[in-house]
N, C-alpha and C positions, 0 to 999 in steps of 0.2 A: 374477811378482807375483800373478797369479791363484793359487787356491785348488780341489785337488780335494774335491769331493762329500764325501768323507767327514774333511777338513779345514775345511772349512763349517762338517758338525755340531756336532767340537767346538768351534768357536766361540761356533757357537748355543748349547750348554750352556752354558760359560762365562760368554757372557751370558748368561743365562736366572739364575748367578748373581747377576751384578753388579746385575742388574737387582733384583733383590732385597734385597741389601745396600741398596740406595739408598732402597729404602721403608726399610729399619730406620733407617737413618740419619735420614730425615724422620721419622720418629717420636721418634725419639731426642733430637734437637737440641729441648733449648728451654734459655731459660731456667735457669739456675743448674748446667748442664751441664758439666765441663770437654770440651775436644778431645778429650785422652787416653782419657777415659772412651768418648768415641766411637770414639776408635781400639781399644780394647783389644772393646767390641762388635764392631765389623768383624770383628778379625782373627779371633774367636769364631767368627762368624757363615760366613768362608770356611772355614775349615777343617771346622766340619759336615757343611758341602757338601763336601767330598774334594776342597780346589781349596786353591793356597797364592797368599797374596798377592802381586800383582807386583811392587807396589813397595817391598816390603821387601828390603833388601839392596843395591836397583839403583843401582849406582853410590855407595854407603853410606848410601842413605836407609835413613833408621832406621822408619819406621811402616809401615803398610798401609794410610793415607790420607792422600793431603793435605786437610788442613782450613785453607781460607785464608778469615781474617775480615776484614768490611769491606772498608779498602783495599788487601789483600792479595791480588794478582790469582791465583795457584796457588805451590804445593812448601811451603803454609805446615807446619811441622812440627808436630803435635798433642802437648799437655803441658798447663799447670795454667791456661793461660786458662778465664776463665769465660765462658762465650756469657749475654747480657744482653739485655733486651726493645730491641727496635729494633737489633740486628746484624741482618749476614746473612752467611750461610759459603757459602761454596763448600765442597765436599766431592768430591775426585777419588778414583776409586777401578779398579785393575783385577786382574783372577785370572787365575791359569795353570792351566791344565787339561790334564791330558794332553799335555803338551808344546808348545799352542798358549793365547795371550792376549786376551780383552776388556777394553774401556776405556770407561770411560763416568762423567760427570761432572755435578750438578746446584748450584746456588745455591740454599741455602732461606732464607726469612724467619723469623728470628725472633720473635717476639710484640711486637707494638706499631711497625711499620715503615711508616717515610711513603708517601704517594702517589709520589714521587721515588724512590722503589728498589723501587718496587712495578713502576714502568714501565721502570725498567732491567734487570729481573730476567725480565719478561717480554718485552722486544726480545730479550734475548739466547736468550731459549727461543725466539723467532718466527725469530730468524736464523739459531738450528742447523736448523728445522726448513725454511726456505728453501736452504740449502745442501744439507741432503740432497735435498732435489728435484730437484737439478742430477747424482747422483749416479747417472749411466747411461750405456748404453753408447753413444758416439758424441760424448758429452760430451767438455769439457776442465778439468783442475783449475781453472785459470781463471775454467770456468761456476759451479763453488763460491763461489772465492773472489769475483769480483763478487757473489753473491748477497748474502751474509752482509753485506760492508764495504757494498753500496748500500742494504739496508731498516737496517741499524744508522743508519748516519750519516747516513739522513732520517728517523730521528727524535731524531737530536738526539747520537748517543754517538759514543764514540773507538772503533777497534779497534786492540788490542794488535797490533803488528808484530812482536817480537821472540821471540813465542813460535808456534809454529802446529800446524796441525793432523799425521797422519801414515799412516802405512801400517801395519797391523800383520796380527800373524800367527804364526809361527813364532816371532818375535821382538815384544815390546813396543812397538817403535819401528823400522819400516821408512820402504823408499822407497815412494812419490813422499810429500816434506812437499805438505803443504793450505794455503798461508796464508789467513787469513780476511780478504785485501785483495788485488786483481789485478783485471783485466782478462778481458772472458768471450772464448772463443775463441783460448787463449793455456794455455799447458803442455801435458804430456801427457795424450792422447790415453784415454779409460776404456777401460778391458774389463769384459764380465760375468764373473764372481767374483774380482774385487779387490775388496780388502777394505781399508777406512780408518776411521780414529778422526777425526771432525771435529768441532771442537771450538772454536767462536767464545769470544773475551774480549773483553767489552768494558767502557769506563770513562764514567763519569758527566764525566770532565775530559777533560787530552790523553791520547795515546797513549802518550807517556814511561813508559818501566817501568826501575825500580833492584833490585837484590837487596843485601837486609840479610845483616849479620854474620855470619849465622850458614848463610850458602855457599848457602841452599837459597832461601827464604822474596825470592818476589816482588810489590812492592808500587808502586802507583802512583805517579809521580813530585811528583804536584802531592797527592798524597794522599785524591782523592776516590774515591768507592768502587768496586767492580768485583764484575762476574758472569760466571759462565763455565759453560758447558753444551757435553757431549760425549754423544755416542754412536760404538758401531762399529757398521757399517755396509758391506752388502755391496752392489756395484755388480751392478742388471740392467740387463735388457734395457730396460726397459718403466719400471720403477719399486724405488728402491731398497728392501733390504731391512735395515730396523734391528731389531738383534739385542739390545739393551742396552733396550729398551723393558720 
């Protein structure tokens, strides 16, 4: 599951694109915007870059972003919704590059958005950013998942079970999953250069999550809103190293 040196780098590139995709995208999203129109900039914007979209094709997703609004926790499909003052989207997004994949994931606000999703949006930026601290050698998946699930749920939010973090690399979606709930001192064991997408969701209600009709598109059971923030992420020694930044 570790990574040689010069599978690293193209990581790092890869991120280095996505990482940028995700500014376009926050610039992008306001306001009178469709999805679509932000998927058809993404998939623009990777291929520029000499990288093809991950998740297009994966499994027959059809875009190169999920864009999930509201309470639509992730895989929302992008098409003629209109983003409105007071949404807020989640936007996942990853590239393939030379044979190897980053992933990395932001919720942004749209224009006009309450105090109430202003602090869900930002626990859930404070608890990717508490997991990745746990994200070193000697660690345990565990020390992640306790991080995330204990600063979310004292301040107040759910975290999605049924979807979790994961391993990535050669592949989109390796092992070890990360869930964003467990106990510290518990899974496997880290090494320096494993590499993982972790990636907290959390909801303003419970934890329940359903998928709509349309096979992909997951959305809160009780229907209140949700925010989801991802990076990849390389495990050191000392201090991890986020490449989706």
């Amino acid at each position: 599951m570790t990574k040689t040196r010069r599978e690293l780098e193209i990581m790092r590139r890869a991120g280095r694109i996505v990482a940028g995709l995700l500014k376009r995208m926050e610039e992008t999203a306001r306001p009178g915007v469709t999805t679509g129109e932000l998927d058809r900039v993404a998939e623009a914007f990777v291929r520029e870059k000499g990288a093809e979209p991950a998740f297009k094709g994966y499994r027959g997703y059809p875009a190169t972003i999920c864009a999930s609004v509201n309470e639509e926790v992730v895989h929302g499909i992008p098409g003629k919704r209109v983003l409105r003052e007071g949404d807020i989207i989640g936007i996942d997004v990853g590239v393939k590059l030379e044979g190897y994949f980053s992933d990395a994931a932001r919720t942004f606000a749209i224009d006009g958005v309450d105090e109430a999703d202003r602090r869900l949006i930002e626990t859930a930026r404070e608890a990717l950013k508490r997991g990745i601290g746990q994200a070193v050698a000697g660690n345990r998946i565990g020390d992640i998942s306790s991080a995330v699930q204990t600063y979310a749920e004292a301040q107040g939010f759910s975290v999605v079970r049924q979807y979790v973090g994961h391993g990535i690399g050669r592949d989109l979606h390796e092992e070890p999953q990360v869930p964003n709930f467990g106990k510290p001192n518990q899974g496997m064991v880290l090494e320096e250069g494993m590499t993982l997408a972790i990636e907290p969701m959390l909801t303003a209600g419970g934890h329940e999550v359903e998928t709509l009709s349309d096979g992909w598109t997951v959305v809160t059971k009780d229907r209140t809103r949700s925010s989801h923030f991802e990076n990849t992420v390389f495990v050191g020694k000392k201090k991890a190293e986020v490449v989706t930044e």
